[in-house]
KELUM-864388 format. One record per atom (N, C-alpha, C): residue in three letters; x, y, z. Coordinates in steps of 0.05 Angstrom, whole numbers, plus 5000, padded with zeros to 4 digits. Layout:
// residues N
ALAXYZ
...
***
This chain:
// residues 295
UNK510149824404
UNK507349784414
UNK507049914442
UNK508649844456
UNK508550074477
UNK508550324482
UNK509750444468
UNK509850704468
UNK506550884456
UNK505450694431
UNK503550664411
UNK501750714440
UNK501750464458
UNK499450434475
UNK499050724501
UNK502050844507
UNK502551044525
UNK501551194514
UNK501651314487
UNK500851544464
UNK497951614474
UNK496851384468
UNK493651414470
UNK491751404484
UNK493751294505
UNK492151164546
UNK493651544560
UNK495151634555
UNK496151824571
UNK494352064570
UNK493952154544
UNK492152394549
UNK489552334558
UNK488252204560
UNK486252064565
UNK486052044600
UNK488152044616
UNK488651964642
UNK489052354658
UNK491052464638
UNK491652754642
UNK488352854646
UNK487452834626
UNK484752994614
UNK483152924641
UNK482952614655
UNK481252524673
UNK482152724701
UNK485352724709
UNK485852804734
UNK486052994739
UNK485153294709
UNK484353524714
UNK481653544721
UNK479153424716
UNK475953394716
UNK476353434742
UNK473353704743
UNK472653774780
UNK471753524794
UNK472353614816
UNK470253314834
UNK468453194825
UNK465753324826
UNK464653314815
UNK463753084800
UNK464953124765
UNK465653034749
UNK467252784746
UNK469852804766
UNK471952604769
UNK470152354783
UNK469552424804
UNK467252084819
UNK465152084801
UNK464552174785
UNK461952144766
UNK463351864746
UNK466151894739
UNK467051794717
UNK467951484733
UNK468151604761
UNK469251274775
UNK466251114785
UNK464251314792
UNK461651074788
UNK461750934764
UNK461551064740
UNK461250964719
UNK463150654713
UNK465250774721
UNK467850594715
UNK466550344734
UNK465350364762
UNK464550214777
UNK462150094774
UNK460750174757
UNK457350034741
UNK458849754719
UNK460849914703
UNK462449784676
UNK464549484696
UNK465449554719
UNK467049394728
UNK466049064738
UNK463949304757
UNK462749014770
UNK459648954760
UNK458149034745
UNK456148964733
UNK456848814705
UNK457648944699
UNK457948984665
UNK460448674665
UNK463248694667
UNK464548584664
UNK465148384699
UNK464548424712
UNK464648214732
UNK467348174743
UNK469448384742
UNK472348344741
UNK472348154776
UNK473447954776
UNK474047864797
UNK472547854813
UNK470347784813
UNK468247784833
UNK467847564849
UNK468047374837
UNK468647074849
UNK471147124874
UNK473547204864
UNK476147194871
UNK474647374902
UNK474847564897
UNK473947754926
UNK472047644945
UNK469047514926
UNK467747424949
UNK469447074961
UNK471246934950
UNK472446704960
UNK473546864984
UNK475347124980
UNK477047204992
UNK475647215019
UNK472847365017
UNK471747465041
UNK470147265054
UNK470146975044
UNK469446795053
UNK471046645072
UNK473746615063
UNK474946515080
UNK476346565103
UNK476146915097
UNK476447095130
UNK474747135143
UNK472547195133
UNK470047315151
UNK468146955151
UNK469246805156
UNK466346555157
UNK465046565177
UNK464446735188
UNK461246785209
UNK459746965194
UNK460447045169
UNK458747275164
UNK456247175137
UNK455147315140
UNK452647095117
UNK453347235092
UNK453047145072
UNK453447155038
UNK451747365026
UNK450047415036
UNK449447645036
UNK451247905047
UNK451547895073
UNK453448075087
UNK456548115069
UNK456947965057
UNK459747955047
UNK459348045021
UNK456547995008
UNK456448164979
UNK455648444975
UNK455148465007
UNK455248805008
UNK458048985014
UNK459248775029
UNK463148915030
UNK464048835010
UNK462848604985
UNK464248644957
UNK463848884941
UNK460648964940
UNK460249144926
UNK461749424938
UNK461849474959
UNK462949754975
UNK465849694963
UNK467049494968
UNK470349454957
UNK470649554928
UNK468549434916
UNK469349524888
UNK468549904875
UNK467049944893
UNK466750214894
UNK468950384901
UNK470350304922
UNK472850384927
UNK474750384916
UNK476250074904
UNK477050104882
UNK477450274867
UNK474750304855
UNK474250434829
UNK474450824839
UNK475550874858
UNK475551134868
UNK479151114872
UNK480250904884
UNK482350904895
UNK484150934868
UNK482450784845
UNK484650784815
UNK485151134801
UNK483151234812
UNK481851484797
UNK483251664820
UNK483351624839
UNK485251804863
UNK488951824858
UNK489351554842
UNK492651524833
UNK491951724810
UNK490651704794
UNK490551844769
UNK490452124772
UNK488952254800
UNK489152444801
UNK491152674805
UNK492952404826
UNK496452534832
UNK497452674810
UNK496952564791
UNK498952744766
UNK498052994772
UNK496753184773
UNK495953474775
UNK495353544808
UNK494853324817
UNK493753394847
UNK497053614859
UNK494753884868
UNK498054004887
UNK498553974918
UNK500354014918
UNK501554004954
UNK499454034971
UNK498054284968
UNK497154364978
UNK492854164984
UNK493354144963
UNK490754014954
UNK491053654967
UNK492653544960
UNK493853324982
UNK493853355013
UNK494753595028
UNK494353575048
UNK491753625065
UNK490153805039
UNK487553805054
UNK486053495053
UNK486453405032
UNK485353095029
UNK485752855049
UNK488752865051
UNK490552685061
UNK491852845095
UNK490452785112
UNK490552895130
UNK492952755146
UNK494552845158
UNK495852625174
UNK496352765201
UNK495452565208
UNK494652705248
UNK496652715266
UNK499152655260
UNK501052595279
UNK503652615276
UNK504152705258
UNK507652875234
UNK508752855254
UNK508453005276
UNK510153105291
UNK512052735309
UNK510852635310
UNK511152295320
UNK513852155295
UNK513052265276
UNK515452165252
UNK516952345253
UNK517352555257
UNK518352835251
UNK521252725273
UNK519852625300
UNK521552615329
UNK524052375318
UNK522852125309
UNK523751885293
UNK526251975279
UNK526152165258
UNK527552215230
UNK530352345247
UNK529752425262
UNK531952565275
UNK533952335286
UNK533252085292
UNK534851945313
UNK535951755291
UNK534151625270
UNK535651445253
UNK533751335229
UNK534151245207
UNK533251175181
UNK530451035191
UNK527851065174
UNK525150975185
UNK524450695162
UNK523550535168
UNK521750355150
UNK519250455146
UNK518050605136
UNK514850545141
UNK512750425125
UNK512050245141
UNK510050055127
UNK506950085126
UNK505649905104
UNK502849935108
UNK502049695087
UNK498749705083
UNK498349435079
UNK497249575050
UNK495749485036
UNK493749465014
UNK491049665029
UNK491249815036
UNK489149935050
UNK487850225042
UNK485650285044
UNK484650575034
UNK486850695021
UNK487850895016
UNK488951124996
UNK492450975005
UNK492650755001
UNK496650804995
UNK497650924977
UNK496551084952
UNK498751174941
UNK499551454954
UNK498151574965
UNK497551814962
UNK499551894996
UNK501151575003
UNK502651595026
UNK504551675015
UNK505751794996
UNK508151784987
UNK508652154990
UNK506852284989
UNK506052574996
UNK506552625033
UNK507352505043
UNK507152545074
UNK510152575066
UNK511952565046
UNK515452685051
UNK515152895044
UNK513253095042
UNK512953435043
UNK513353485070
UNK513053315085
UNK513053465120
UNK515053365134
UNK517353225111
UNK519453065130
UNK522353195123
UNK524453205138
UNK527253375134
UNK528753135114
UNK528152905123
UNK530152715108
UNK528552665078
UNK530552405066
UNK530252365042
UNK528952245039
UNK526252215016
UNK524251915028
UNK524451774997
UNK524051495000
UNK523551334983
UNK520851194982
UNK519751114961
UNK518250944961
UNK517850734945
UNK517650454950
UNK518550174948
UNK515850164923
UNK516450014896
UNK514749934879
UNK515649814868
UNK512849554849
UNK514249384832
UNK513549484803
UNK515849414791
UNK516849614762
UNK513649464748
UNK514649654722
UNK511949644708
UNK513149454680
UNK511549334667
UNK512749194641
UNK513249344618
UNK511549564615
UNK511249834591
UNK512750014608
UNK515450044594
UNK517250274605
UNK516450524611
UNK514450614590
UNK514150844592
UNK512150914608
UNK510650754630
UNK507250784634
UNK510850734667
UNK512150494664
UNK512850584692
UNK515050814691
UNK516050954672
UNK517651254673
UNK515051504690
UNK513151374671
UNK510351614685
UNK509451544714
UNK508751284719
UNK509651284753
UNK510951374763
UNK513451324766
UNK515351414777
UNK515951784776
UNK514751914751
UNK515152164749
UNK512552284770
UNK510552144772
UNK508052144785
UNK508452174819
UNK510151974819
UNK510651964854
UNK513052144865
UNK515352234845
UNK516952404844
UNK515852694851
UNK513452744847
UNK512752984849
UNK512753114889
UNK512452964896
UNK511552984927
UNK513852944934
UNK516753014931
UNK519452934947
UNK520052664947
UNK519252524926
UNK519852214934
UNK521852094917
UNK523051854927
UNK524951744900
UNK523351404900
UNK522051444881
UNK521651154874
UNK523850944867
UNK524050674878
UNK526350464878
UNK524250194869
UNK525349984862
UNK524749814859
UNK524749564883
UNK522849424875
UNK523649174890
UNK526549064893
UNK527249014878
UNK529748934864
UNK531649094878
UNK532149414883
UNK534649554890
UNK533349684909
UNK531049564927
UNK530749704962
UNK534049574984
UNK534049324982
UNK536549324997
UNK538449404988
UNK539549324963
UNK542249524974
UNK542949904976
UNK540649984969
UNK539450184970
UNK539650315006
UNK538450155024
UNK538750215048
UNK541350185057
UNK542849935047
UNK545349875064
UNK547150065055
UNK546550165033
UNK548250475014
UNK548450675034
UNK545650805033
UNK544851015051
UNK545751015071
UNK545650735088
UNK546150765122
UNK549550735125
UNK550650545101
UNK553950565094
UNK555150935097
UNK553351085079
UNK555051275076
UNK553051515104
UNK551951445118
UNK550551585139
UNK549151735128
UNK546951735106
UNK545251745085
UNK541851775108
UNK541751915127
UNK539151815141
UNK536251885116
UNK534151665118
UNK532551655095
UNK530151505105
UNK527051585092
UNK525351505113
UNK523851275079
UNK523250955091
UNK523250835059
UNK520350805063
UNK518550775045
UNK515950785050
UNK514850445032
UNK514750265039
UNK514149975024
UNK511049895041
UNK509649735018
UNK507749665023
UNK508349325026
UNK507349165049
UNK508549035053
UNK506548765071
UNK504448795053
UNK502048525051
UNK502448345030
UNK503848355006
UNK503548224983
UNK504347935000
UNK502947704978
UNK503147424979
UNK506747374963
UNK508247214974
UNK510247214973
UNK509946894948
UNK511846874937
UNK511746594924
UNK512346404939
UNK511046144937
UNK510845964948
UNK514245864956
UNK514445834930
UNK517645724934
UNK519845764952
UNK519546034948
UNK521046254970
UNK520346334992
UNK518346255010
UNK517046395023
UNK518046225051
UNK519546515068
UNK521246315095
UNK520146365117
UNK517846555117
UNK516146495136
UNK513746485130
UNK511746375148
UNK508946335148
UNK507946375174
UNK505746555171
UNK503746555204
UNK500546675195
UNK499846665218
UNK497346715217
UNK496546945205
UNK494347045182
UNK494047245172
UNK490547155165
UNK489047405182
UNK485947355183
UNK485247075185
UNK486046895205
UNK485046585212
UNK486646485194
UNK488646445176
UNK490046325154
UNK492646375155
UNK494246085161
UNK497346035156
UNK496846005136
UNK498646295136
UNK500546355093
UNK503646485098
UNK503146485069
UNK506446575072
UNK506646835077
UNK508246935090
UNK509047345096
UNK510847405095
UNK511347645069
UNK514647735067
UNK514547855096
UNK517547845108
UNK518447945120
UNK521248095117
UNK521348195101
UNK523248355079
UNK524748585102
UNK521948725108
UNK522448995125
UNK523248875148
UNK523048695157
UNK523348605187
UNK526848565196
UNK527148385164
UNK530148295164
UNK532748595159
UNK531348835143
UNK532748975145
UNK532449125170
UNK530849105191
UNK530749365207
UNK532549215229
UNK532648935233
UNK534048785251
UNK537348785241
UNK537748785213
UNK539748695209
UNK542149115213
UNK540649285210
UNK540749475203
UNK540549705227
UNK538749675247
UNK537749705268
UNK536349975257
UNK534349855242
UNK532950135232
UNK530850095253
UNK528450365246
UNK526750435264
UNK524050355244
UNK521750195255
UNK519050115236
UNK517050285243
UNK515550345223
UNK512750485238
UNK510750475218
UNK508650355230
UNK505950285213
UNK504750505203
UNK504150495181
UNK501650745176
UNK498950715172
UNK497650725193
UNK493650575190
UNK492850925169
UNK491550905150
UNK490150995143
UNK487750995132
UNK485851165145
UNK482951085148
UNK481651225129
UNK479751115111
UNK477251325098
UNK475351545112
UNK476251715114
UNK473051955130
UNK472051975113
UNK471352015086
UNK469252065069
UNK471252075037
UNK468752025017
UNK469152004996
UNK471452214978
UNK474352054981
UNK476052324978
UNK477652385000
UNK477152255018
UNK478652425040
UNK479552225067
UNK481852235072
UNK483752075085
UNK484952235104
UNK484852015135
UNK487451985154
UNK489451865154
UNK491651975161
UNK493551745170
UNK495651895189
UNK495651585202
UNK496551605232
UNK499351415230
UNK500551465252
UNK504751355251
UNK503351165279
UNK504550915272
UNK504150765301
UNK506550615297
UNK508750675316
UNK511150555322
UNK511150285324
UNK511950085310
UNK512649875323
UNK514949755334
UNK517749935329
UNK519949975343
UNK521650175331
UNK523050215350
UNK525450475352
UNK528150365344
UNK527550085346
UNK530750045343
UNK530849715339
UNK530449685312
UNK530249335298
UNK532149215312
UNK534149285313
UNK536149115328
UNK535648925358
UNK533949075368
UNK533949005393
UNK531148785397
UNK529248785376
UNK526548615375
UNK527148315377
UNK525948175386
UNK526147895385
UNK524947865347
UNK526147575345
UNK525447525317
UNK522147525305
UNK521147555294
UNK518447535285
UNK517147725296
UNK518347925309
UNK516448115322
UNK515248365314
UNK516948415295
UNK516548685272
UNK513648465254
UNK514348295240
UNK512248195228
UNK509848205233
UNK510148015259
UNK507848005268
UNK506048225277
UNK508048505284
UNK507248715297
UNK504948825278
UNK505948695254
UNK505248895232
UNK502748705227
UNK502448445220
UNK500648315217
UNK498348335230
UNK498048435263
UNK496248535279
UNK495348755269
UNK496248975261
UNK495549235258
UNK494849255233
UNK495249055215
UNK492949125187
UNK491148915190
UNK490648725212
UNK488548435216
UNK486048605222
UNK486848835243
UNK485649015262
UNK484249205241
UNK485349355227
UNK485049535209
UNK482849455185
UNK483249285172
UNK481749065155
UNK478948945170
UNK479448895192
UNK476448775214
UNK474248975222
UNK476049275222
UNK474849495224
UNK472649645205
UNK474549675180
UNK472449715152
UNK473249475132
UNK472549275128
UNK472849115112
UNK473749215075
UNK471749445063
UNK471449485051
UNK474149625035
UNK475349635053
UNK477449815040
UNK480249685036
UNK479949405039
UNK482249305035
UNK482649145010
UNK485149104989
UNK485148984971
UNK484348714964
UNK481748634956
UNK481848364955
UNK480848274933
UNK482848354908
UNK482648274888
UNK485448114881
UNK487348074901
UNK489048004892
UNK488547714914
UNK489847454906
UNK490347244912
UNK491147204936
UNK490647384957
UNK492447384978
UNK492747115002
UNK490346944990
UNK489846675016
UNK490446434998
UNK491946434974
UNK491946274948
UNK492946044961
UNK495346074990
UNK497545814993
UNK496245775019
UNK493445785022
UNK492745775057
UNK492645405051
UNK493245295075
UNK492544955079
UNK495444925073
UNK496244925050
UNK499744865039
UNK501444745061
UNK503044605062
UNK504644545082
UNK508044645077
UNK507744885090
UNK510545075092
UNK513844905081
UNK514845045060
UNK517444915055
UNK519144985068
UNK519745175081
UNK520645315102
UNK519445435119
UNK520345435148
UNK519045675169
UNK520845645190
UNK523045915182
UNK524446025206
UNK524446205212
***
């Protein structure tokens, strides 16, 4: 059945991420009339979301950063799809990145974390290891249909990258930095952590929740180097992104400080253009909860 389902969703996806411009946002309005008119995908879920970060803002105001979100969305799904054919070259005119030379200085001295949140164009971060000497990875969670995540992974492979799993990012680093392996890992690193597990909690948009701190513990434990990547929408199609250091050397940070560093700089980012951040996913689900851990 899987394979059955890859058969008939794949050319269908190829056929979309050759279509001119043009054409291609013609097919993601559409997709975006069908999403949020038509079927109502999560609409509730996003406006709760934006209720309980933004509560000065009126219900009105917030059903206009729902509708812009889902517009985005519906561009941001159609922008992964396009990677399959998108070239080098065609990426970098898109995907602008203002400051190479700032990571470029980094790669030289020791292994990079770089992080970012759920924000405008992440996939399309995985194309910035065309401009880097070291080896880059990028951090994903596997797919259930083998073959749809073989095509991911062949997808993000194209741009110099080695896709890893959740599951084999650590020992993966402690490999690399074991055998003096320098390597720049690229993880997205807002997701809502499970309750059960979850050993820290802080403030995130007015709301104690839980926050992996995954990257934090390896850059300390490791003395890797962190650096945020804000990337901003300029226009329909077309992306910045900027390197903002949050340390040179994990080892030396006081505890919580990579986290939190990072929790500022997508709070900031998110307050800026609302619209462009993921909020279809559950992300304030354990707000109120009273923490099973917090160290």
């Amino acid at each position: 059945m899987q394979l059955l389902v890859f058969i008939l969703v794949y050319p269908i996806l190829w056929i979309v991420s050759i279509l001119p411009y043009t054409l291609f946002y013609g097919v993601s309005n559409v997709m975006y009339f069908l999403v949020y008119h038509v079927v109502g995908y999560r609409k509730k879920v996003v406006l709760n979301n934006l209720k309980l970060t933004f509560p000065n803002k009126t219900e009105n105001e917030l059903k206009v950063i729902r509708a812009n979100f889902f517009k985005h969305m519906c561009d941001m799904f159609m922008e992964m799809v396009k990677t399959m054919s998108l070239s080098k070259a065609a990426v970098k005119k898109r995907f602008n990145v203002v400051n190479i030379e700032e990571l470029k200085a980094i790669e030289k001295e020791k292994s990079i974390l770089l992080v970012c949140a759920h924000y405008a164009n992440w996939e399309w971060n995985v194309s910035i290891n065309n401009l880097l000497d070291t080896k880059g990875y990028a951090v994903y969670q596997k797919i259930a249909n083998k073959y749809f995540d073989k095509w991911i992974k062949n997808v993000r492979s194209r741009w110099n990258t080695t896709p890893i799993t959740q599951k084999d990012t650590v020992k993966t680093v402690i490999r690399n930095e074991k055998n003096g392996v320098r390597s720049v890992y690229g993880m997205v690193s807002d997701q809502s952590p499970q309750y059960s597990k979850a050993m820290y909690w802080n403030n995130f948009m007015g709301l104690n929740v839980p926050i992996h701190n995954g990257a934090e513990i390896l850059a300390r434990k490791l003395d890797l180097a962190v650096v945020f990547i804000k990337v901003s929408k300029v226009k329909r199609g077309y992306y910045n992104a900027e390197f903002i250091p949050i340390t040179l050397a994990g080892k030396e940070t006081e505890k919580n400080y990579i986290t939190k560093e990072f929790l500022r700089l997508t709070e900031e980012q998110i307050r800026e253009k609302p619209e462009y951040y993921l909020w279809t996913h559950k992300r304030w689900k354990h707000a109120g909860k009273t923490p099973k851990f917090n160290k």
